[in-house]
Structure formats: C-alpha cells, structure tokens
C-alpha angles and dihedrals in degrees: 000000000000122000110259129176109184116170105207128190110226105183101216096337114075103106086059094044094043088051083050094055087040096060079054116047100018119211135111122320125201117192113195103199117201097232098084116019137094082269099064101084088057096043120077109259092247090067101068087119098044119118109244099168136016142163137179114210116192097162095256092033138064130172121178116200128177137187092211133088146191126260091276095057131233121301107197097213145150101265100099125074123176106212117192115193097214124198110212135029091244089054087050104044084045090056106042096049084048099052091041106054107099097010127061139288102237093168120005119230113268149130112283137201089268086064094243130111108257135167136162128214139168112226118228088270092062098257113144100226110184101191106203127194126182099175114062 
C-alpha cells in the first residue's frame, strides 16, 4: 500500500470514524481529546470530549482526523480523495467491500484501460476513496 497522510475534519464524529478506519486498516490508533490538554483554553467548555487531534499509524499508513475546525467551519466536499496504491488483488477486494459497505459505489472494481484493478468508493462518512492495484 502507498504511503498516504490525509488529515480529515470529522465534525463530531471522528472517534467513531477513526475506530471505523481502524477495524480496517488496523494499526495504532492515538485520540487527543480536547479536556486536558493545552487546547482546551481555545477551545468552548462544551468541547472537552471533542477530538482535537488523531492519527492512525499502521506502519505504511497514516491518517490524521480532527473534530475540530477553523473559524470558517467544516464543508464536507468533494475535494478530497483518498488513493491507495494496493498490492494484491485480495488487498484490494478486502478494502474496497470494507469501505463500501454502508457508504456508495462510485466506480466498481474492475480492470481499466492502464491494465491495473481500480475502483472508487465514498465511505459512509462521505470520504472518495480510488483503490489502485497494479499488480494483480
């Protein structure tokens, strides 16, 4: 798999998307919870169990996710596309049915014109994921 470091914006939700991911991917996962922290005075009192910073390390992979968000708020778009470069068929069939279930099919996986396995799906939390493998 590639190495890939998205940082994602969750809005409430990123514990229970990161323990999604996690079931995934495996891996270690850190939760930085506001209450406590050095955040915590910038941050409004109802937010002490807000998420400010987390990462999920797998040893290839790393994705950051926060509940936090800037002065403008978060805007879930389509501007954001997770690609994982896979490295079998099986990696790749495991990963797309899991990211899939509970979210939409934007591109079946198949066999494309640059003779490698691809497929593109949005996860149940809105984020585009295209899974690539060359080596099947």
């Amino acid at each position: 798999m590639a190495t890939l470091n998205p940082y994602i914006g969750f809005n409430g939700k990123t514990r229970e998307a990161m323990a999604f991911y996690k079931e995934i991917f495996g891996g270690e996962l850190e939760l930085n919870e506001v209450g406590g922290s050095p955040m915590e005075q910038h941050w409004p009192s109802g937010s002490k169990d807000a998420i400010f910073h987390s990462a999920l390390h797998n040893g290839k992979l790393v994705i950051m996710g926060s509940d936090m968000s800037g002065p403008g708020g978060l805007v879930i778009g389509n501007n954001i596309s997770m690609a994982l470069g896979c490295e079998s068929k099986e990696e790749i069939t495991d990963l797309y049915h899991k990211l899939a279930e509970g979210g939409e099919i934007l591109d079946a996986l198949k066999e494309q014109f640059w003779g490698a396995l691809f497929a593109s799906v949005k996860d149940k939390y809105g984020i585009s994921w295209m899974l690539n493998c060359d080596n099947h």
